[in-house]
C-alpha positions as CSV (number, residue, x, y, z in Angstrom):
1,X,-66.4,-58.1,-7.7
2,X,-65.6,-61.2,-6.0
3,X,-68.8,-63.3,-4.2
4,X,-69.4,-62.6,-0.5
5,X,-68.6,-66.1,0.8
6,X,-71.5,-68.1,1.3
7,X,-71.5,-68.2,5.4
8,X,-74.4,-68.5,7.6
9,X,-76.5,-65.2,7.9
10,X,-74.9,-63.0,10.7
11,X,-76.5,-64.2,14.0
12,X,-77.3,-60.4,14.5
13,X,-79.3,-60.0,11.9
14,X,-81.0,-63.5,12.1
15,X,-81.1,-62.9,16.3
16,X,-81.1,-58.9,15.9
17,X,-81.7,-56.0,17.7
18,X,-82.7,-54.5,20.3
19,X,-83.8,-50.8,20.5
20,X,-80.6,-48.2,20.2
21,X,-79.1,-45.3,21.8
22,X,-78.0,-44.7,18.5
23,X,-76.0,-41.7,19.0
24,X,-72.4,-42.6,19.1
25,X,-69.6,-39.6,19.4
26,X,-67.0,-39.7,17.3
27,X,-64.4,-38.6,20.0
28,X,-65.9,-41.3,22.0
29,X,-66.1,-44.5,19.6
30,X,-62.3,-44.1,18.1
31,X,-64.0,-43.3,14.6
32,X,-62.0,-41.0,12.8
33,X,-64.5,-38.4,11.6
34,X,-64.0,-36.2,8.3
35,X,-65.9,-33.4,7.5
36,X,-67.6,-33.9,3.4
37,X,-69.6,-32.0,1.7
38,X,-70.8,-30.4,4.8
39,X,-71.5,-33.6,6.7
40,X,-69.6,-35.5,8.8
41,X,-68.4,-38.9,8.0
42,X,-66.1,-41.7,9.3
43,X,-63.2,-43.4,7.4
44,X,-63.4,-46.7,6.6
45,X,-60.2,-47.3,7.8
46,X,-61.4,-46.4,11.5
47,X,-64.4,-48.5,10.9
48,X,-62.3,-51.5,10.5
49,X,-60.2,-50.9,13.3
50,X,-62.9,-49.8,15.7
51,X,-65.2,-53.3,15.0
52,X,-62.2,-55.2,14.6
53,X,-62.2,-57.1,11.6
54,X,-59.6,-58.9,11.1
55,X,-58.7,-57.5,7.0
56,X,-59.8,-54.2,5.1
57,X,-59.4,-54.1,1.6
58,X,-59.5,-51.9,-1.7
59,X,-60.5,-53.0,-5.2
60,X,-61.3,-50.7,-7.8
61,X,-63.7,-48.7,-5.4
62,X,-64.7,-52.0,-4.1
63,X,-64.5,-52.3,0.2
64,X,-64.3,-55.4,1.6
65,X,-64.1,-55.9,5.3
66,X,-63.9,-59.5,7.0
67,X,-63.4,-61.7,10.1
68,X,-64.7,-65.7,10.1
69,X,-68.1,-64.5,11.3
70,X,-68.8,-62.0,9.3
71,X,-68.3,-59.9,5.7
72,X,-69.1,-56.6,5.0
73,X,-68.9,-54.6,1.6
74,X,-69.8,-51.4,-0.4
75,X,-68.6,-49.7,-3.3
76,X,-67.6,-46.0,-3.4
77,X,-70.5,-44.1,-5.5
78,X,-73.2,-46.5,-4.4
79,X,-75.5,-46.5,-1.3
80,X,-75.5,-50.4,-1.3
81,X,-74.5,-52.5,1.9
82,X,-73.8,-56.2,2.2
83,X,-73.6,-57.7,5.7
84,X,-73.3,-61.8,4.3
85,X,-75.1,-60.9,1.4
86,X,-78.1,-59.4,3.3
87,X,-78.7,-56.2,1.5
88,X,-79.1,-52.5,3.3
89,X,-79.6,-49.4,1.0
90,X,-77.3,-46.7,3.2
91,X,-78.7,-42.7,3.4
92,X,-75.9,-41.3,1.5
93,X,-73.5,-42.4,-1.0
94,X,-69.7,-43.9,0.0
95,X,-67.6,-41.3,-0.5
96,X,-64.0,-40.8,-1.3
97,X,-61.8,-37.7,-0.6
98,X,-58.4,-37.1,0.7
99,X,-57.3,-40.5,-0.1
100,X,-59.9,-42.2,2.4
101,X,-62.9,-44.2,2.0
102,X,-65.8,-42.2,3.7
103,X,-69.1,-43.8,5.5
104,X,-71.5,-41.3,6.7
105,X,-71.9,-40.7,10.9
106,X,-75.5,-41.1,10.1
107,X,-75.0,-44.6,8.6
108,X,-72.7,-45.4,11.3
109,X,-74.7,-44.8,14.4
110,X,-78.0,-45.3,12.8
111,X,-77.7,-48.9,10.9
112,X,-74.1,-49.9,10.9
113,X,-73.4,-49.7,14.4
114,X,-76.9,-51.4,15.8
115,X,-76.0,-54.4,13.4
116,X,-72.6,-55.0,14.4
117,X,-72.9,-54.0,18.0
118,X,-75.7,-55.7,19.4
119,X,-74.4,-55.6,22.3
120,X,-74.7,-52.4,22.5
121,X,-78.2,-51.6,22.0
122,X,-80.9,-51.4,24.9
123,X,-83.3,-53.8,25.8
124,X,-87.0,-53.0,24.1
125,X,-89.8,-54.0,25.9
126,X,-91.2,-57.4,25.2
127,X,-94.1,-57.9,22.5
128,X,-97.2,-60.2,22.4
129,X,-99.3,-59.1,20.1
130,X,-98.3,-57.9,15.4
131,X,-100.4,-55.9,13.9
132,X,-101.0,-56.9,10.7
133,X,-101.9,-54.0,8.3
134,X,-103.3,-55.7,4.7
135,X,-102.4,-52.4,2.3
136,X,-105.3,-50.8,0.2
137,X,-108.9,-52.0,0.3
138,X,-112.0,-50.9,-1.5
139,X,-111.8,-48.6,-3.6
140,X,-107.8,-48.0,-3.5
141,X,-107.5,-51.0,-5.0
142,X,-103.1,-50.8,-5.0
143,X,-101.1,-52.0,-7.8
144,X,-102.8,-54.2,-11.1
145,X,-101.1,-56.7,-12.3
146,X,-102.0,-59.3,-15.2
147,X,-103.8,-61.7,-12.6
148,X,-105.1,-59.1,-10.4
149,X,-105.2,-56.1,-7.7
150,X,-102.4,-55.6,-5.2
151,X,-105.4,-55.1,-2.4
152,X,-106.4,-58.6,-3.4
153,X,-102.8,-60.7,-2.8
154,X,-102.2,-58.4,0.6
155,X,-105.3,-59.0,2.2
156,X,-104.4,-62.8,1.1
157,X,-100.6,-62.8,2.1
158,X,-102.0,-61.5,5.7
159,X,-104.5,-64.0,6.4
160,X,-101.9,-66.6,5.7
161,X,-99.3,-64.4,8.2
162,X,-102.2,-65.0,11.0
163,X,-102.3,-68.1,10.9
164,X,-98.2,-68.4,11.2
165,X,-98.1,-66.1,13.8
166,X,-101.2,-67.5,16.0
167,X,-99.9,-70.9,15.3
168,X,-96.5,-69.7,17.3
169,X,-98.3,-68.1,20.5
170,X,-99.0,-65.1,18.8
171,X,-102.2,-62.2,19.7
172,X,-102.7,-60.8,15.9
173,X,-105.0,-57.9,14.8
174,X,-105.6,-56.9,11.5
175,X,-106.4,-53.4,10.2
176,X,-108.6,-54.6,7.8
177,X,-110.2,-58.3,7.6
178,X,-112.4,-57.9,4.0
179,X,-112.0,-55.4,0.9
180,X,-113.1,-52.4,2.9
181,X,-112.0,-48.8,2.6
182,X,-109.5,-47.8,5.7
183,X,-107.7,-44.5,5.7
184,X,-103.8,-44.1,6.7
185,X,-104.7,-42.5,10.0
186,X,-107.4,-44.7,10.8
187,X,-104.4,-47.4,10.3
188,X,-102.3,-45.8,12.5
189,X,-105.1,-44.4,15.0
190,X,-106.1,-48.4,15.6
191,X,-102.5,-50.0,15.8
192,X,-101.6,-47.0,18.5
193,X,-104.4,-48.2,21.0
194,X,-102.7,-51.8,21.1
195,X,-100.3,-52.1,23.6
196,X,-96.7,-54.5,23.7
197,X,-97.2,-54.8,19.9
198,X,-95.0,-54.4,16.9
199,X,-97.2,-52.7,13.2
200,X,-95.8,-54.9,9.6
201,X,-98.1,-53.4,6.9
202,X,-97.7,-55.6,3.6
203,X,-98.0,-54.6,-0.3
204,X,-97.1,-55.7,-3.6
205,X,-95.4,-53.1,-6.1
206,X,-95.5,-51.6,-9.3
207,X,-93.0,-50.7,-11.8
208,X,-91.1,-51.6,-15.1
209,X,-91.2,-54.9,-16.3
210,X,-88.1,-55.7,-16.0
211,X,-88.0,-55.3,-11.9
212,X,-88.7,-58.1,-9.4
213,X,-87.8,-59.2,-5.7
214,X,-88.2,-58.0,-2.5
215,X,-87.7,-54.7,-0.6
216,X,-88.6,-53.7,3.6
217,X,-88.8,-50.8,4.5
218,X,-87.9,-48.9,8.1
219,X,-88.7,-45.2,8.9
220,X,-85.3,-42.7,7.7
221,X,-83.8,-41.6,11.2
222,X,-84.2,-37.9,11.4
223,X,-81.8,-35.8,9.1
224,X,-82.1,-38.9,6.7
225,X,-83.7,-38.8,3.3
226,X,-85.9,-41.3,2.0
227,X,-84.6,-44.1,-0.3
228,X,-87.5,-43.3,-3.0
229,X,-87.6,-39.3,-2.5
230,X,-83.7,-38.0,-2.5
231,X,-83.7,-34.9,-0.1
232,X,-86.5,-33.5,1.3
233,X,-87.6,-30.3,3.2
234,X,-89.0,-31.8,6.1
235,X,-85.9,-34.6,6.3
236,X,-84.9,-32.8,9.5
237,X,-88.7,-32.9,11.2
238,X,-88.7,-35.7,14.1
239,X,-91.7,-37.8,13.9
240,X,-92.9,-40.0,16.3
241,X,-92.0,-43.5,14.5
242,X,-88.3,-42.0,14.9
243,X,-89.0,-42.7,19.0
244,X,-87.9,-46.2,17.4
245,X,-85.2,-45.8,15.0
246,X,-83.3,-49.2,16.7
247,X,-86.1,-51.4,16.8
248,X,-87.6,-50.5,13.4
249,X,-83.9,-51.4,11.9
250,X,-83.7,-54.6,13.5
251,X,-87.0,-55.6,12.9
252,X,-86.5,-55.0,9.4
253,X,-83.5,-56.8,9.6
254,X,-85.0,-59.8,11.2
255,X,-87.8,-60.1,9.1
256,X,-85.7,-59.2,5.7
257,X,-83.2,-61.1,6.6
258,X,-85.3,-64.4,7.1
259,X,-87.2,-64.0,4.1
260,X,-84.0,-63.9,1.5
261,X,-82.8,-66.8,3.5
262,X,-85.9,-68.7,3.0
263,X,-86.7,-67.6,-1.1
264,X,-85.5,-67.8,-4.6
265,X,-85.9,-64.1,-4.2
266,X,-84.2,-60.8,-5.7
267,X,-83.1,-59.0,-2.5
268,X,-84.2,-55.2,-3.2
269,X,-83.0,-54.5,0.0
270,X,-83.8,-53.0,3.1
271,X,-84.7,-49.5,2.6
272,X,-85.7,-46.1,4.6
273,X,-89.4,-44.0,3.5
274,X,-91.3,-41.6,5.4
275,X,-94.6,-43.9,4.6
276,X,-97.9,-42.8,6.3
277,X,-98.6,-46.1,8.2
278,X,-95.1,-45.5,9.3
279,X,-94.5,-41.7,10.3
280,X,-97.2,-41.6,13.2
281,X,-96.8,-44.9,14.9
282,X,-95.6,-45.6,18.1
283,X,-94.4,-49.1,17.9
284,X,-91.4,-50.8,15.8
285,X,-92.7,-50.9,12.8
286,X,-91.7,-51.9,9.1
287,X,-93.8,-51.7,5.5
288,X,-93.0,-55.0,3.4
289,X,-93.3,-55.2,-0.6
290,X,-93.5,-58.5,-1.7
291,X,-92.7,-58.8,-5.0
292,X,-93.9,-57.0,-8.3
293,X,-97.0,-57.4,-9.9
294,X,-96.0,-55.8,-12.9
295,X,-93.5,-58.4,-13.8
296,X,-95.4,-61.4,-15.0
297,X,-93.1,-64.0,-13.7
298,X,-93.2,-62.4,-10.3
299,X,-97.4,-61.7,-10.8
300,X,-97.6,-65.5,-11.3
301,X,-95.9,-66.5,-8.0
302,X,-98.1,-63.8,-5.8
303,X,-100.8,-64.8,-7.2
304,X,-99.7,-68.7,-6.3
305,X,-100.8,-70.1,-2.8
306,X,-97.9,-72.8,-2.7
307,X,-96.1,-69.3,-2.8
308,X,-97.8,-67.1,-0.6
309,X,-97.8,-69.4,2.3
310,X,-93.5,-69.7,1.5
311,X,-93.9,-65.9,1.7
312,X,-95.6,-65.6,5.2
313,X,-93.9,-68.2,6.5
314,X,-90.7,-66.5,5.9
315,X,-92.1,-63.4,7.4
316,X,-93.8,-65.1,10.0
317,X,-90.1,-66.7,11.3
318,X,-88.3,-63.3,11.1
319,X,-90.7,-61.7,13.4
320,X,-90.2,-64.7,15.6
321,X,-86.1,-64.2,15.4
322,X,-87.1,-60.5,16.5
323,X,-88.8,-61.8,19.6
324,X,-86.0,-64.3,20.4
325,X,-83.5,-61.7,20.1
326,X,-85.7,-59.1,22.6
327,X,-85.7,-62.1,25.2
328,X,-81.3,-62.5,25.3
């Protein structure tokens, strides 16, 4: 597949997002929606007329769409969304019947349509104040990696975020401050009393050896299933993060977004779980994992200050993006 060209991130994902009325009828947008598998979906040909870009094309499954500002691609089979190389992980797979390229109405109206409509999207209130949530603590120690616990490097990385974020004119709180045993709800229960505030909870992750880089994470819409989990029973039970589907999107965007343009990083992508610091909360909220500390390449970096501080610095910027584009 040929490169995305190597153009500035989209200004609406550096500058994103506002809040959405995210429910867009087909009959009323111009999509052209197609019932599959039970579901209904939009053609891809009525995506690129609808956000006019200026060429749509086909290769081998491969769908490229384009105008000078912006590039978007996918590939039938695959959940995977560019938008200038900024990776999304999509809530069902690109599809192909009847001779059309399918996107799914919940993709549409819940992450394609927020990113390339801005315009569209309501105003959010204005925030003063991140909470920062430092994953694990006492005796949930998280991850272990060669050079140490995943509590350890997110009570670390968060410190470090404080400091960005206070040194810009930001209030912070922190859910935890030392290695100390904090339950999910107690999480939740604290970051719900503080008011004009957005929640970004940080870990490290865990797998083969082989994996590395960085995923965020935003609450799945309602009707959505989780990246991790595949379908779910309770997919169709509204929770109350899902009062901000738009805002938790952008600021995932924003902060995502910031940090692949800022590190030699493997973008994982920005991806949808029903996580319990973010099912309950009533502000924009996103869960960030910051590299994996069972790959020792990666496990060396975490555990490097010259790195961490790159790393919350990123972070640090994107939430500032995400304020900028709240006062437009």
């Amino acid at each position: 597949m040929p490169p995305c060209p190597s153009t500035q991130i989209f200004i609406t994902l550096a500058l994103l997002v506002f809040g959405v009325n995210s429910h867009v009828a087909a009959q009323d947008s111009g999509w052209e929606e197609v019932k599959y598998k039970e579901k209904p979906y939009i053609t891809a040909q009525s995506l690129k007329a609808f956000y006019r870009f200026d060429a749509y094309k086909v290769d081998k499954g491969h769908l490229f769409f384009s105008s000078p500002d912006r590039v978007m691609r996918m590939r039938k089979g695959t959940k995977d969304l560019y938008i200038n190389n900024t990776k999304f992980v999509l809530s069902e797979f690109v599809a192909f019947a009847d001779g059309k390229y399918l996107i799914s109405r919940m993709d549409m109206t819940k992450l394609i349509d927020p990113v390339l409509r801005p315009h569209f999207i309501r105003q959010s209130a204005p925030f003063h104040t991140v909470v920062l949530d430092a994953g694990h603590g006492g005796k949930d120690t998280g991850s272990k990696g060669t050079l140490g616990h995943e509590k350890v490097f997110a009570l670390r990385l968060t410190v470090l975020i404080q400091k960005e974020l206070e040194r810009r004119g930001f209030r912070v709180k922190m859910t935890r401050t030392s290695d100390e045993d904090i339950s999910l709800n107690e999480r939740v229960a604290y970051a719900n009393r503080i008011r004009d505030a957005i929640f970004v909870s940080l870990h490290f992750n865990n797998g083969p050896r082989s994996a590395s880089g960085i995923e965020t994470y935003a609450l799945p819409p309602q009707g959505a299933e989780s990246t991790l989990d595949g379908p779910q029973d309770d997919d169709d039970v509204r929770l109350r993060g899902n009062d901000q589907d738009g805002d938790n999107i952008a600021l995932a965007t924003a902060v995502h977004a910031s940090m692949m343009h800022e590190l030699d990083v493997i973008d994982r992508g920005i991806r949808r779980a029903r996580w319990g610091v973010l099912t309950g909360i009533n502000q924009p909220a996103i869960l960030i994992e910051g590299g994996y500390l069972s790959n020792r390449g990666e496990a060396q970096k975490i555990a490097s200050l010259v790195y961490l501080k790159q790393l919350a610095s990123a972070i640090a910027a994107g939430i500032v993006n995400y304020r900028n584009a709240l006062r437009k």
